[in-house]
C-alpha positions in Angstrom: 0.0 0.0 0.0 1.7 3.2 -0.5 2.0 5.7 1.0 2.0 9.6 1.2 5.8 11.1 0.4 7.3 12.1 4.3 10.5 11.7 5.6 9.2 10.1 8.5 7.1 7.7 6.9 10.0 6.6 4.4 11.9 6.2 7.6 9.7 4.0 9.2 8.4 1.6 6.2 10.9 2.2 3.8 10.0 1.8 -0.3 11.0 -0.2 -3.1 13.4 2.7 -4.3 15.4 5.5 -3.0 12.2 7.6 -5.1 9.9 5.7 -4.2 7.1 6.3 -1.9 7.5 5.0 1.5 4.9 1.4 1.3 2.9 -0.5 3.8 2.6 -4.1 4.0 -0.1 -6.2 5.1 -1.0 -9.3 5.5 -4.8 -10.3 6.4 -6.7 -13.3 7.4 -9.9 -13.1 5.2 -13.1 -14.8 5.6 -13.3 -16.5 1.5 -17.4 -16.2 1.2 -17.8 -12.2 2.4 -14.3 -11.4 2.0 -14.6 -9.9 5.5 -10.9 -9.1 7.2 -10.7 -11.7 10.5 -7.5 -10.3 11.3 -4.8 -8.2 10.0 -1.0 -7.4 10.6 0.6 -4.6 9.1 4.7 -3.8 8.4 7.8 -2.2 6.4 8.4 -3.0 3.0 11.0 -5.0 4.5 9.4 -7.7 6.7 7.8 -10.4 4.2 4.1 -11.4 4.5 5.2 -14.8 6.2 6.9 -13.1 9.3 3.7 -10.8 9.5 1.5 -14.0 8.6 3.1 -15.4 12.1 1.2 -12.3 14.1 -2.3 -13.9 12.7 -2.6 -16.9 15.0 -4.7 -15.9 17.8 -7.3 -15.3 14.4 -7.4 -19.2 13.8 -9.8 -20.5 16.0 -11.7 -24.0 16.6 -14.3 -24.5 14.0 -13.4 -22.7 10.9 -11.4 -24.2 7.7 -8.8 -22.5 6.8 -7.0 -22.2 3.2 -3.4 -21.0 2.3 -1.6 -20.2 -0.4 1.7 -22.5 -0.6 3.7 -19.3 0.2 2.4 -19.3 3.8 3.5 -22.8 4.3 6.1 -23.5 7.4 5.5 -26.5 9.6 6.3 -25.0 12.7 3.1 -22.5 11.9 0.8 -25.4 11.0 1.7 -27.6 13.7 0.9 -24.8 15.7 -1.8 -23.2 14.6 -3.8 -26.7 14.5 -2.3 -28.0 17.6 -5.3 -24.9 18.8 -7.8 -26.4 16.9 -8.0 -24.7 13.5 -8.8 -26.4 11.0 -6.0 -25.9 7.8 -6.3 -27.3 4.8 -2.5 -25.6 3.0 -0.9 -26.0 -0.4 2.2 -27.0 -0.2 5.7 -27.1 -2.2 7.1 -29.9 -3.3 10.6 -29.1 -1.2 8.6 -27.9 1.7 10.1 -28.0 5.5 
């Protein structure tokens, strides 16, 4: 998401150029049928959407199914995340760990 020119924000989130405008990234936790936002995390251009996908846990609760994209994937976060009940049904890469 970018963001408006400012010194302080191109401090804080940095861009994708020295010209560029400062960006936001986020990573959300969407319900599939509304497309309603269950949770969010927001960061720098700098930190990928898996370390901000690792703030989303408290979000996966007993009783929903959950579907990811095979660029979420870690087994650490899937052992945890369904070790509290949530129901994950993930893509996966071949040369996954």
């Amino acid at each position: 998401m970018e963001l408006d020119r400012s010194q302080a924000l191109q401090e804080e989130f940095g861009s994708s150029s020295e010209a560029g405008r400062p960006l936001l990234r986020i990573t959300a936790h969407v319900r599939t049928a509304s497309r309603r936002w269950i949770a969010a995390a927001a960061g720098s251009y700098h930190q990928g959407e898996n370390e901000l996908a690792g703030q989303l846990g408290s979000s996966f609760v007993k009783g929903i199914l959950n579907i990811a994209g095979r660029g979420f994937f870690s087994m650490s976060r899937f052992l945890r995340l369904s070790a509290g009940g949530a129901r994950l049904a993930w893509r996966v890469k071949n040369a996954a760990n």
